[in-house]
Structure formats: structure tokens, C-alpha cells
N, C-alpha and C positions, 0 to 999 in steps of 0.2 A: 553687888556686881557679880557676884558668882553664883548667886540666885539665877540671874538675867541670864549667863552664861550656861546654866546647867534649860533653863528653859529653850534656850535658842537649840543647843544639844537637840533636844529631847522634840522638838519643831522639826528639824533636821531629821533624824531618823525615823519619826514618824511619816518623812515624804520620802524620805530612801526606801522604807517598806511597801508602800504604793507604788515607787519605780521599779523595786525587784517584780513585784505584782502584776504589774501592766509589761514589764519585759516578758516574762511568765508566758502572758495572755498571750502578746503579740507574738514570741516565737511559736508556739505552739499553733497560733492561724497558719503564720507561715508554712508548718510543715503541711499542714491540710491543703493549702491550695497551692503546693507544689504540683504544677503540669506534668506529665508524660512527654518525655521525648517523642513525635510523629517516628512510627517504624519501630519503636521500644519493646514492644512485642507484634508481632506480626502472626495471620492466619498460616500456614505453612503449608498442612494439608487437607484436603477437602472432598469428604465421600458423597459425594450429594445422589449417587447412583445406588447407593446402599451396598448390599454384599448379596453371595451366591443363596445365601438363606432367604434375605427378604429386603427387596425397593428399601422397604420401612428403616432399615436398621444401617441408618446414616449416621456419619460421625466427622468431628472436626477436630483439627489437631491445632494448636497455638505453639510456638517456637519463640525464647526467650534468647536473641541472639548476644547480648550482655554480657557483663563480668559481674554483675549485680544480681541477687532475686528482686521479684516484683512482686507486691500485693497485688492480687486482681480483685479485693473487694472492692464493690462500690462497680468494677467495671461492667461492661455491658456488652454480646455480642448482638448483631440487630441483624436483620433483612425481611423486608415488606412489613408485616404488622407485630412481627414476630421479637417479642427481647428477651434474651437469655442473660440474669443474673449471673453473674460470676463472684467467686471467693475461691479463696484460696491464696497459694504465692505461685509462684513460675519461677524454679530456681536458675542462676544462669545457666548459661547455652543447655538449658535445659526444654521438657515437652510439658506441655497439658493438654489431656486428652477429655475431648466432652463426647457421650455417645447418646444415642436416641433413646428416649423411653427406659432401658434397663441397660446393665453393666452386660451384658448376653451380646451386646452387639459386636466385640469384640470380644469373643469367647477369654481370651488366654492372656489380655493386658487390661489389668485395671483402670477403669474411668477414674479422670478426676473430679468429672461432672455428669451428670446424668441429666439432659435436656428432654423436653416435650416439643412439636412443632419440626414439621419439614421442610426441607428444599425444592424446589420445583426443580424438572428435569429439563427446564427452558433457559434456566439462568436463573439468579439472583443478585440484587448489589448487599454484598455482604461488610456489615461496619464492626469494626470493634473500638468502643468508644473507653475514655478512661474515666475514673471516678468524679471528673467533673464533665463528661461530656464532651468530650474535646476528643474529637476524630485520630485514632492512632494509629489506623492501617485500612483501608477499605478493598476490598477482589472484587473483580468486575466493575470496575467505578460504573460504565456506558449500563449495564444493568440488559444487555444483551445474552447472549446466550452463553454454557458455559465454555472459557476457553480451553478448557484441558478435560482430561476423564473420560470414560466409555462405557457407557449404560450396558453396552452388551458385553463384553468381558467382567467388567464390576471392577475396572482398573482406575485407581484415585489421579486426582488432580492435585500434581505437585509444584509447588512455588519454586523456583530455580533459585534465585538469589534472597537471601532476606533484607539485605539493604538494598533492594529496589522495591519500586511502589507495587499493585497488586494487578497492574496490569495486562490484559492478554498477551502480552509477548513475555511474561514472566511465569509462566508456568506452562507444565508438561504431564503428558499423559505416564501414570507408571506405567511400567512396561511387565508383561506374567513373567515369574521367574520362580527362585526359591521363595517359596511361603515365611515369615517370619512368623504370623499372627493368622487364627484362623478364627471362622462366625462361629455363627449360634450354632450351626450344624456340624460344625467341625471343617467344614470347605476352606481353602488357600483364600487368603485377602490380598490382594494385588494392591500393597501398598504400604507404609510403613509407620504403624501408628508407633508413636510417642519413640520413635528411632528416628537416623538421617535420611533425607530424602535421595532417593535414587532417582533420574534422570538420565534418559538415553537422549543423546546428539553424534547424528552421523558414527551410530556404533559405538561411541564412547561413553559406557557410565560414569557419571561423575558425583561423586558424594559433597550437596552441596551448601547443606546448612550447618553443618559442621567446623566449619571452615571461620578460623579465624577475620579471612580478610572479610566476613559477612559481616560483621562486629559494628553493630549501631553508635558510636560516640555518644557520649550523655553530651545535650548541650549546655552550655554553659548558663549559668543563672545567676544574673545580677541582682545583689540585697535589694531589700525593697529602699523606698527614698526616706521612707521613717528611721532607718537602722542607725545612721547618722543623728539624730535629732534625740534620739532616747539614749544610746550609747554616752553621748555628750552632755546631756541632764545628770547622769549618773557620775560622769565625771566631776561636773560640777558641784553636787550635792557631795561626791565623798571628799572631798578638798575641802568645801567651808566643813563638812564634820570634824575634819582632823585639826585647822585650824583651831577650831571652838575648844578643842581634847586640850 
């Protein structure tokens, strides 16, 4: 009997080990094919006119409006045939800055990424997808022209609210002012890399991704339907193991 007893044991935690095993496995899918919240980082600012040095030396700002950092490996910025790998993290309400070709394009603020590949000064639909592909901010959805910026001052195109989507009535030309950030050549950048966006309305500047009430909610995300099934295996295996003890 106690042969029987010690082998049923020994049967027993041999399938408890398999369960830790496959719990193991499954949680760890889980963390990988956790989604991005839509809006969880958003494009914020966008030089598609380049600076007073050169067309060429365009730059994109991404804005973390969160309480959380983000991995952006795996992510993706896209428009027309164009994909910019991304890595890195985006710390909360924090910036990442990508610049064209060389770190030069923003003389005096360190790139987080150094891209190859332009903007047309017609418009683009610009995607930034998460590490499963799954759409998490798009500017210019209509793929029109662009709505904000000024090819001829080299004034950027600023996102007014981060919890709204990226469309034309969501962003605003910066306006010349005090230079924060200057080019290759040393010239004023009319715009505010990897800082808050400025926005003029009816004379009023308004600093506005900064701003708490911009704050994206993480949504909520329900266990998967397995969690239930395996949790309860385990229960069960460790009850008849203690039983058998």
C-alpha cells in the first residue's frame, strides 16, 4: 500500500511539473501578445518641411502621454512604401525623437533614432503600428495634404491634444518664436523637439501635451479564457498531492 501510495505521489508531481511548465509557457505567450492601447503613444510632432539648413533634414517627434514606459521594439513607423523600425522604450509623458539620415538634423537634441527615407511636401498617411501590427495612432488618416506646418518659414506641425485621433483639425502650425533647438547650421527650429508642444489659438499659447488631462487610460484587459482551466488543474493536482502526503 505504501508502495502504491508513494508511486501515485511521484505520478502526481510528475504532472504538477508539466503544469508549472505549461503555466511558464502560457504566461509568458500572454505577455507577448499583449496589445497596445490605440493612442498609447501618438506621433506628436512632425517636420516634414525639414529646417532652415536643408528640405532633407526632417524629423518626427513621438509623445508618450502615459504613466507607464513603452517598449517600442518590434514597433513600426510607416507612410507610403516607407518602414521605420523602431526600439527603444518611451518613457512616460516622456518624447522620442527620430531624425533623418544623421543626428545633425537637430544640431543641439540627441536623436533617439536615426531614419533614412522622406516625406513628401504633399501630404502623407503616417501609421505607427505596435509590435503586432495593430494600428496605434495614424496623422492624416484622408492621406491629403499636410494639415499643419509651413514649408516656407520651416515651422513644424503640432498635434494639439494627445488623446485625440490625428486628424486635420488636431494639429497646428508652430508659430516663430524663441528658438529652443537649432539645425545643422546653427539656424532657430521653429518647433519643439523632444519638449511640450506650443500652439497658438486666437493669441493664446497653450502648452499641450504636457497636460495631465491628455493621459490615455490603459484599457482594460481581460485573462484570457484558458486562465481559468489551468489555474484549476493546479488546484486540483495540488489537493490530491497533499491528500496522498
Amino acid at each position: 500500500m505504501r508502495k502504491l501510495q508513494f508511486k501515485l505521489q511521484s505520478i502526481i508531481m510528475h504532472y504538477m511539473c508539466k503544469y508549472m511548465l505549461i503555466l511558464i509557457a502560457l504566461c509568458g505567450a500572454g505577455r507577448v501578445l499583449v496589445v497596445a492601447a490605440p493612442l498609447e503613444v501618438v506621433v506628436s510632432e512632425v517636420a516634414w518641411m525639414g529646417t532652415q539648413a536643408s528640405t532633407a533634414d526632417e524629423w518626427i517627434e513621438l509623445y508618450n502621454p502615459g504613466a507607464t514606459a513603452v517598449a517600442l521594439t518590434g514597433w513600426v513607423l510607416r507612410w507610403g512604401k516607407r518602414t521605420v523600425n523602431l526600439s527603444g522604450v518611451i518613457e512616460a509623458r516622456g518624447y522620442f525623437l527620430l531624425e533623418r539620415s544623421d543626428d545633425r538634423t537637430v544640431a543641439d537634441v540627441d536623436a533617439d533614432l536615426v531614419y533614412t527615407g522622406g516625406l513628401t511636401n504633399a501630404g502623407e498617411v503616417l501609421e505607427l503600428l505596435d509590435a503586432q501590427g495593430n494600428p496605434i495612432d495614424v496623422v492624416n488618416p484622408d492621406g491629403g495634404p499636410w494639415p499643419a506646418g509651413d514649408s516656407h518659414q520651416k515651422a513644424t506641425m503640432q498635434r494639439i491634444q494627445a488623446a485625440q485621433p490625428g486628424t486635420d483639425d488636431n494639429w497646428s502650425t508652430s508659430t516663430p518664436g524663441q528658438a529652443i533647438a537649432h539645425d545643422a547650421q546653427g539656424q532657430p527650429i521653429w518647433g519643439t523637439p523632444r519638449q511640450q508642444n506650443f500652439v497658438t489659438h486666437s493669441g493664446v499659447v497653450s502648452q499641450k501635451l504636457s497636460s495631465a488631462e491628455t493621459s490615455v487610460p490603459m484599457q482594460s484587459r481581460a485573462l484570457p479564457a484558458w486562465t481559468g482551466i489551468v489555474v484549476g488543474l493546479g488546484v486540483v493536482l495540488f489537493l490530491a498531492w497533499l491528500m496522498l502526503g
